[in-house]
C-alpha positions as CSV (number, residue, x, y, z in Angstrom):
1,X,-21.7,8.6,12.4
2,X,-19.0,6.4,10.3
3,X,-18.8,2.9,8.9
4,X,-15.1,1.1,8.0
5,X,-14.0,-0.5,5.2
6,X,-11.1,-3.3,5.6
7,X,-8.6,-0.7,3.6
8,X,-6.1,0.9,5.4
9,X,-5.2,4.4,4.2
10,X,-2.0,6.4,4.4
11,X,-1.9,10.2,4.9
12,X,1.1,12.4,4.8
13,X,2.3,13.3,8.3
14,X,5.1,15.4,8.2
15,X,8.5,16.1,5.7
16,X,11.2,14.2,6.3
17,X,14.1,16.2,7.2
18,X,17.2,14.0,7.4
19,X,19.0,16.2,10.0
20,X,16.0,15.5,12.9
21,X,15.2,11.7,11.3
22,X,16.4,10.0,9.2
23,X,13.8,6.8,7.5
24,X,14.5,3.5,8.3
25,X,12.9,0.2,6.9
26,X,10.1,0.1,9.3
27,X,8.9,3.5,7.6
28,X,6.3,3.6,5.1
29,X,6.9,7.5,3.3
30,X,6.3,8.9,-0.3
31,X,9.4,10.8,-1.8
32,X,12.6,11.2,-0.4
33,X,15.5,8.6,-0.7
34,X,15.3,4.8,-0.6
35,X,15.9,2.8,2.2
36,X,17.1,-0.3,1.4
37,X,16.9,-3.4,3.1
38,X,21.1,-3.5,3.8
39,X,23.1,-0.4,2.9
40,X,25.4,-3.2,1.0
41,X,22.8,-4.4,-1.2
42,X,20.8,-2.2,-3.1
43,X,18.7,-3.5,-6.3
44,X,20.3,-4.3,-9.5
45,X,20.3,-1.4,-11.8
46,X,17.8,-2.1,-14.4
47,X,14.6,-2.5,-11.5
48,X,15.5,1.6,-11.4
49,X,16.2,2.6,-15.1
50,X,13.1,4.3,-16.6
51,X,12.7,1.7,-19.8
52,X,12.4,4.6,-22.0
53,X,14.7,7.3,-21.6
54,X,17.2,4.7,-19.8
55,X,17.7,7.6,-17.0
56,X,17.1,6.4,-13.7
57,X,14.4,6.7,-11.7
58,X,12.6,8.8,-8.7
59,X,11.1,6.7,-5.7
60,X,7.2,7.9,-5.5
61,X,6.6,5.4,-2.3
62,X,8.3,3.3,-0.1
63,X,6.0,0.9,1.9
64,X,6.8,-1.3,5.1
65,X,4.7,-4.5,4.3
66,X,5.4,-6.9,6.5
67,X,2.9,-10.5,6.0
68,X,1.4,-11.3,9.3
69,X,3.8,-14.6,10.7
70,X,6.2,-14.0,7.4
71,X,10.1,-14.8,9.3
72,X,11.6,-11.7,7.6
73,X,11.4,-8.1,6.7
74,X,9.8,-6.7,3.3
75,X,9.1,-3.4,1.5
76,X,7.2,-2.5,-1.6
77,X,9.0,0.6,-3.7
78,X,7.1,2.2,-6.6
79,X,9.6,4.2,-8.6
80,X,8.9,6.9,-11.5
81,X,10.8,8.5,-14.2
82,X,10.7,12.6,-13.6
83,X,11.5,12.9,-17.4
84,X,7.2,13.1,-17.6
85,X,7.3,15.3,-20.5
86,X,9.0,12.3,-22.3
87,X,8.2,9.5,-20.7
88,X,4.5,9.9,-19.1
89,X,2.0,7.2,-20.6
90,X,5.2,4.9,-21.5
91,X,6.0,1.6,-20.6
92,X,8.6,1.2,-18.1
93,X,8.0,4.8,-16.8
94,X,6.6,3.8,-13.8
95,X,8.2,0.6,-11.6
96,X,7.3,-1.5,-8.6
97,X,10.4,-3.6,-6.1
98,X,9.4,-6.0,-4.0
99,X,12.3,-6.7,-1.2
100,X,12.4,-9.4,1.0
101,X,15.6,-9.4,3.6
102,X,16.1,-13.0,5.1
103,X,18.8,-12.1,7.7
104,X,19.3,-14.9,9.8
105,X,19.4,-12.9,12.8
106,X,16.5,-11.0,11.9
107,X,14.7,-14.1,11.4
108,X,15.1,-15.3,14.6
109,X,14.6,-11.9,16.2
110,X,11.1,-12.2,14.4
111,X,10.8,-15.8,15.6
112,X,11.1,-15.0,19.1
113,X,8.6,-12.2,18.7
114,X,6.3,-14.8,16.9
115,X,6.6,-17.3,19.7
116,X,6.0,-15.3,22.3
117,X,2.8,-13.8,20.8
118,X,1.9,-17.3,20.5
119,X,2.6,-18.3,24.2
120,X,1.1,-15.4,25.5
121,X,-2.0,-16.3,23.6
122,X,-1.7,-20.0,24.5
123,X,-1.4,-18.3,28.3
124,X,-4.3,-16.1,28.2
125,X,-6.6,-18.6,26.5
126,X,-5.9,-21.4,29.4
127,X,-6.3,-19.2,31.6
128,X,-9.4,-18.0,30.7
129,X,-10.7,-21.6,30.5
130,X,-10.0,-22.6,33.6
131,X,-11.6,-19.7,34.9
132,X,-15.0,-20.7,32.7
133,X,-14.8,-24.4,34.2
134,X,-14.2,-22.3,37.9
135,X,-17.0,-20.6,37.4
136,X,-19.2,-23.7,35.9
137,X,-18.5,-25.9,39.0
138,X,-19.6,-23.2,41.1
139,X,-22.7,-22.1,39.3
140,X,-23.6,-25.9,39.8
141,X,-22.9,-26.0,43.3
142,X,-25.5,-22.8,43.9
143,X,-28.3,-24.5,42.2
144,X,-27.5,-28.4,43.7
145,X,-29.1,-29.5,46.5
146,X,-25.8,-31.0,47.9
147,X,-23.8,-28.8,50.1
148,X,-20.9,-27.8,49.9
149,X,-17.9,-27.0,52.9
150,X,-16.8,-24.5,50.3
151,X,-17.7,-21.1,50.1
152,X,-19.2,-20.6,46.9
153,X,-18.7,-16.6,47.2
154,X,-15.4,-16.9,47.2
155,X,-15.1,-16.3,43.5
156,X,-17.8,-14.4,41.7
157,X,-20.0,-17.0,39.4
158,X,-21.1,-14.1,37.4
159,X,-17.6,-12.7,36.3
160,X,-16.8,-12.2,32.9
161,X,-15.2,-15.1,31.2
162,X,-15.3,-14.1,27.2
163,X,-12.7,-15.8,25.2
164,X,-11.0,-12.5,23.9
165,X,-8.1,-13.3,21.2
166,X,-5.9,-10.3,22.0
167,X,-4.4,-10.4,18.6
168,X,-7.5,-10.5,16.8
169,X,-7.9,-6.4,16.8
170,X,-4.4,-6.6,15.4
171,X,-5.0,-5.3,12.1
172,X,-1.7,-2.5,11.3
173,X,-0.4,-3.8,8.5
174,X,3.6,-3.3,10.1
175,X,2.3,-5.7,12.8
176,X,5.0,-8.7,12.9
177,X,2.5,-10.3,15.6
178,X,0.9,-13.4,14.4
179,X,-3.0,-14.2,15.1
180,X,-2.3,-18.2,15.7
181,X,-0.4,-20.9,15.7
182,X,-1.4,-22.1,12.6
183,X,-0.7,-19.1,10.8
184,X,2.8,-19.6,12.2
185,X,2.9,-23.6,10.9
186,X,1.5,-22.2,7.8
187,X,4.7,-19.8,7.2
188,X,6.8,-22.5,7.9
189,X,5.5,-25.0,5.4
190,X,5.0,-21.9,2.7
191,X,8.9,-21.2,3.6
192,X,9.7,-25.6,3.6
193,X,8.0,-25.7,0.0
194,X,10.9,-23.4,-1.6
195,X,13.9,-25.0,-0.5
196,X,14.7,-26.0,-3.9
197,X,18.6,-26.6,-4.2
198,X,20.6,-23.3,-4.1
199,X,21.6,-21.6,-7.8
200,X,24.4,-19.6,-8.5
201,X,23.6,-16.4,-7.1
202,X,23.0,-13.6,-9.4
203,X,25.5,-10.7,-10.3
204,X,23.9,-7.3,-9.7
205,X,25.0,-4.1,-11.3
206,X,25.1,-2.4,-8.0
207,X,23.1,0.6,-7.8
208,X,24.7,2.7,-4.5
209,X,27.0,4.3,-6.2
210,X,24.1,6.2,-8.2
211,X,22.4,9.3,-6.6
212,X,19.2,9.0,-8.0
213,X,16.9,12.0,-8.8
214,X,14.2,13.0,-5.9
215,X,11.1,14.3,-5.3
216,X,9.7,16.1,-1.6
217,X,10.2,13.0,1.2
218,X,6.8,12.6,3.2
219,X,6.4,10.3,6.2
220,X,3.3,8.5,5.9
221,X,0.7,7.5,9.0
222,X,-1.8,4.7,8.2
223,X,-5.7,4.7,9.6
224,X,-8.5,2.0,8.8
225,X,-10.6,4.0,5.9
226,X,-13.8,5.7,7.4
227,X,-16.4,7.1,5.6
228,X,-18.5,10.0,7.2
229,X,-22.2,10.7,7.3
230,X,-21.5,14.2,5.7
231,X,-18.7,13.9,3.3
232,X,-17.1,16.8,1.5
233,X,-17.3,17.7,-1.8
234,X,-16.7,15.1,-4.5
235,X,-13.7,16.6,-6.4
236,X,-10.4,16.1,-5.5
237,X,-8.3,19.1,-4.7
238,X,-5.8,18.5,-7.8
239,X,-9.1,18.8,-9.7
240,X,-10.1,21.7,-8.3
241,X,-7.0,23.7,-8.8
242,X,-7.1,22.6,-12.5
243,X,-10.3,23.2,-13.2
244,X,-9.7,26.9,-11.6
245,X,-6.6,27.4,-13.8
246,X,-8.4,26.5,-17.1
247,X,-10.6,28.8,-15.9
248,X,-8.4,31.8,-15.1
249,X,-6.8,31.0,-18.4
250,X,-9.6,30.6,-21.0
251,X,-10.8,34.0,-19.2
252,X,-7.4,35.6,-20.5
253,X,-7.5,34.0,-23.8
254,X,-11.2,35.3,-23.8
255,X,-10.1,38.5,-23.4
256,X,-6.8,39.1,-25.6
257,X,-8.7,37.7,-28.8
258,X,-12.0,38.4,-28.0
259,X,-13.7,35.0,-28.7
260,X,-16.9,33.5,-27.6
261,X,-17.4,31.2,-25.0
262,X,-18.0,28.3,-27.5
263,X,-15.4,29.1,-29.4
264,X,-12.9,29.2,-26.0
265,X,-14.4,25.5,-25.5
266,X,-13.5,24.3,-28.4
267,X,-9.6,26.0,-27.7
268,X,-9.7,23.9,-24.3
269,X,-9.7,20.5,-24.9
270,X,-8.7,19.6,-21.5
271,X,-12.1,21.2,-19.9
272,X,-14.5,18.5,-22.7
273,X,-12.1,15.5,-21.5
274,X,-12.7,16.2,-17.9
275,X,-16.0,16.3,-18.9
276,X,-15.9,12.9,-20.8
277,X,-14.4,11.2,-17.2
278,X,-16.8,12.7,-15.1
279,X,-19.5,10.0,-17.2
280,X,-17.2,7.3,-16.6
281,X,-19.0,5.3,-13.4
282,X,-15.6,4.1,-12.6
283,X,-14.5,7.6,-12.1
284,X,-17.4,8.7,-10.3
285,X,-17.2,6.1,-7.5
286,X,-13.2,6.4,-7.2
287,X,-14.5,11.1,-6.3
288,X,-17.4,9.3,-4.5
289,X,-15.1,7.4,-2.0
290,X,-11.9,9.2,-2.0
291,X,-14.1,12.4,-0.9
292,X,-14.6,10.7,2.3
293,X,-10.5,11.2,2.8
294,X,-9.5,13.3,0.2
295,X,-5.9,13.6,1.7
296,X,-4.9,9.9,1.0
297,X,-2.0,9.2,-0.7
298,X,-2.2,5.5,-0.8
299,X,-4.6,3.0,-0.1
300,X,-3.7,-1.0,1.1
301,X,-5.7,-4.1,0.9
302,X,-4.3,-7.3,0.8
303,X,-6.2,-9.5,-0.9
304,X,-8.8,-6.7,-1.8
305,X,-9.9,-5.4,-4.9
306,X,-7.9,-1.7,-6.8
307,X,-10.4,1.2,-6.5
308,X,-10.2,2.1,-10.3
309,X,-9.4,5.5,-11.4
310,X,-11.0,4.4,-14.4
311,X,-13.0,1.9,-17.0
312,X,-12.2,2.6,-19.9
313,X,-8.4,1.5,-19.9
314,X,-6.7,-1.9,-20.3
315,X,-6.2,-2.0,-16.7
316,X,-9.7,-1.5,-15.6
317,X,-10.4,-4.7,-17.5
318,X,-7.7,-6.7,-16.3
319,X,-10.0,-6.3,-12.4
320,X,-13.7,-6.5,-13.8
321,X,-13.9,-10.2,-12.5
322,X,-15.9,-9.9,-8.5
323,X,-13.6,-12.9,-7.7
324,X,-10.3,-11.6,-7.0
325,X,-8.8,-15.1,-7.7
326,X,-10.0,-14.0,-10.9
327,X,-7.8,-11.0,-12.0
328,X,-6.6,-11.0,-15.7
329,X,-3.2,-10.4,-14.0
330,X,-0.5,-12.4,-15.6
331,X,1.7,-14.6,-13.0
332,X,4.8,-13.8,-12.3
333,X,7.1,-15.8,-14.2
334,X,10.0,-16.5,-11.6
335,X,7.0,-17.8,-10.2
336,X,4.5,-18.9,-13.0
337,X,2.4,-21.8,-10.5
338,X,0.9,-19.1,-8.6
339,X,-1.2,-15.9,-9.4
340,X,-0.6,-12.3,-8.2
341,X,-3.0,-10.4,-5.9
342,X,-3.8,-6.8,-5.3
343,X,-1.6,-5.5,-2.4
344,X,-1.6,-1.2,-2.4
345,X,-2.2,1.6,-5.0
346,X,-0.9,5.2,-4.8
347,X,-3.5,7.9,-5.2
348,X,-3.9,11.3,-6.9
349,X,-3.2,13.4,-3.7
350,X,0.9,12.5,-3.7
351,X,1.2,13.9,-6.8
352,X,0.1,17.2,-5.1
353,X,2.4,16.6,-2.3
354,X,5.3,15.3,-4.7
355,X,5.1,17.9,-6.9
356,X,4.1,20.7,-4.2
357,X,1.4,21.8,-6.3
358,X,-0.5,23.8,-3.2
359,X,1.9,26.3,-3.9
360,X,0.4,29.4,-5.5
361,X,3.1,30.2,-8.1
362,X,2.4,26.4,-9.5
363,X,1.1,27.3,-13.3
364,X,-1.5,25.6,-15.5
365,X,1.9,24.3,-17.7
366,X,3.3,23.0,-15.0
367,X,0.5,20.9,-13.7
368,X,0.3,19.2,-17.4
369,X,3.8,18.7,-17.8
370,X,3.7,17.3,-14.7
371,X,2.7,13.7,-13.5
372,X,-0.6,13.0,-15.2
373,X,-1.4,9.3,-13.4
374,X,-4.5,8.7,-12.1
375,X,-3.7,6.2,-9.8
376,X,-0.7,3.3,-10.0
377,X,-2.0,0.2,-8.8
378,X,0.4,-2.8,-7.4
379,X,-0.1,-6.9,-7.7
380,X,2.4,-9.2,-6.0
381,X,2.9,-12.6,-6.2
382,X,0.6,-14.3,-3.3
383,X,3.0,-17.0,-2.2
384,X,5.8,-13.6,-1.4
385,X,8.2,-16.1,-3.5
386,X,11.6,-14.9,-4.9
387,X,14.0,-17.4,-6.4
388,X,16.9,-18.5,-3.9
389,X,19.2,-17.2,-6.6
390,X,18.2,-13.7,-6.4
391,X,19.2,-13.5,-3.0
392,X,23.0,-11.7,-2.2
393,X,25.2,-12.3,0.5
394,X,23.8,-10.4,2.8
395,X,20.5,-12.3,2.6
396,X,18.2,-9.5,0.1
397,X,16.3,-10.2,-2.8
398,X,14.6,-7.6,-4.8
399,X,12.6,-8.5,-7.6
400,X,10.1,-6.5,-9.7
401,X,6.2,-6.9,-9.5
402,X,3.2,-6.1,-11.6
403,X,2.5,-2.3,-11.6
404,X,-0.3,-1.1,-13.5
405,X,-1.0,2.7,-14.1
406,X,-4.0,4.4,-15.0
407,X,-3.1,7.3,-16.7
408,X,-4.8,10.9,-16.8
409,X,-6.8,11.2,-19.9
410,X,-6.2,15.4,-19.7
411,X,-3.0,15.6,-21.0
């Protein structure tokens, strides 16, 4: 037996091997090379330069998040210096794009789809009323004691007649379906709201010409998050393997200098801060529900509330409000009217898959020198907003959103 949670989760499917197929937009994957929204027009060169070493930067996830009756395409990149021996636990290290593309013939490829959603629904739900009122004259006409020269068999009274919305179910989160026409005159009056006059537009240091450093390309499949009756064991497999290699290692240090097992305590710091998270509530429910699905990489819930790797950090306070209209999040400031909302976070298990630490000749070193997030947690802007000026000729905008990382206390 299961219950669901209104999260969707994402779980590596397969590598991505360019020669078989290649990623396109409507991808969500971890690793690999960015897609951008036109080949022409990639993001301006700063969105991708690490803010510390100034070397740019690997992508860690590409996500395909359309909004439900949005008129265009849009993807969230998280990007992240490899230079972690430098760079881990700086500002700047770690970066978030969102990209909107507002081709004109991609709108109105997504129009059509939208208005014939809407028909069909508009269909479906007149039909399905006049078959109610069918079926209510002739109930009335079995139980009236005026006759009738029709047949009142004909058509079965007691046929179903349930008013099913056959978009409600629709809950992937690459849907471009809409759930009602309102939602639609909603996108349209969001969308009226910004057509401020036109600015210059913006001149990008183009960043094609760059190959960019890379980690292993995953493809990504999202479910709705389950949790099981019998779950496995709390600990995360990354935390597994490290305990198991300070293990192995205190053993050999044990061994060379002959000290005590107090004393080899006291030599592994890492083993008494692993201890110190385990008492951190914050920590424990993050083991508590992740063991449910260990393998996700990410998790996404618009709207929702960050599962918290941890609560003792800056970040952690920045979500203690219940009310998510509530989040110490600052607005962004392209936008400063509005307030930013949770929208994804990246999870523990794509290090392992990033990093290919399932292989057996990974060491203890590596690991730590390694990345050392806990989980990277993404905010953007509610009303999807980017300025008019940001947008290039060939209709894309990228501009960066609110990233917050909660970092690893082991290292």
């Amino acid at each position: 037996m299961s219950s669901n949670s209104e999260v969707f989760l994402g779980f590596v499917d397969a590598p991505i091997d360019v020669e078989e197929e290649e990623p396109t937009i409507e991808d969500t994957f971890i690793g690999g090379k960015p897609i951008w929204l036109n080949p022409n027009s990639p993001p301006d060169k700063s969105l991708i330069t690490c803010d510390n070493c100034q070397k740019e930067m690997a992508l860690l996830l590409q996500a395909f998040s359309p909004i439900d009756g949005k008129l265009y395409d849009r993807v969230i990149y998280i990007f992240g210096c490899k230079n972690t021996k430098e760079c881990s636990k700086k500002k700047g290290a770690i970066k978030c794009i969102r990209a909107i593309s507002k081709d004109p013939e991609r709108v109105a490829a997504i129009k059509k789809e939208l208005d014939e959603a809407i028909n069909a629904d508009l269909d479906e739900k007149l039909q399905l009323e006049n078959k109610k009122k069918l079926n209510a004259e002739l109930t009335k006409d079995l139980f009236s004691a005026a006759t009738s020269s029709n047949n009142p068999f004909d058509t079965n009274p007691f046929g179903t007649s349930i008013d099913t919305n056959p978009f409600a179910g629709n809950t992937n989160t690459t849907s471009n379906a809409t759930k009602s026409e309102q939602k639609l005159l909603e996108t349209f009056a969001s969308v009226a709201s910004k057509n401020a006059p036109k600015k210059n537009k913006k001149v990008k240091q183009p960043a094609s010409n760059l190959k960019l450093p890379e980690y292993p390309g995953f493809f990504l499949y999202v479910e709705k998050e389950k949790f099981k009756k019998m779950p496995m064991e709390p600990e995360l497999e990354k935390y597994k393997d490290l305990i198991a290699k300070m293990d192995d290692e205190s053993t050999n240090e044990d061994e060379d200098i002959g000290l005590s097992s107090s004393s080899s305590a006291q030599l592994n710091p890492q083993a008494s801060q692993m201890a110190s998270m385990l008492d951190d509530k914050y920590f424990e429910a993050f083991t508590n529900t992740v063991k449910h699905n260990p393998a996700q990489v990410l998790r996404y819930e618009l709207n929702g509330k960050p599962l918290l790797y941890s609560g003792r950090d800056e970040i952690a306070s920045k979500f203690s409000s219940k009310n998510h209209q509530d989040f110490n999040v600052a607005p962004p400031a392209y936008n400063p009217s509005t307030h930013r909302r949770f929208e994804l976070q990246l999870m523990p298990k794509a290090i392992m898959d990033l990093e290919n630490l399932q292989d057996n000749d990974v060491t203890l070193t590596d690991i730590l020198n390694g990345m050392s997030w806990g989980t990277i947690i993404v905010c953007t802007d509610e009303e999807d907003y980017i300025p008019d000026e940001m947008f290039d000729d060939n209709h894309v905008g990228y501009i960066s959103e609110w990233v917050g990382v909660q970092w690893e206390q082991l290292v």
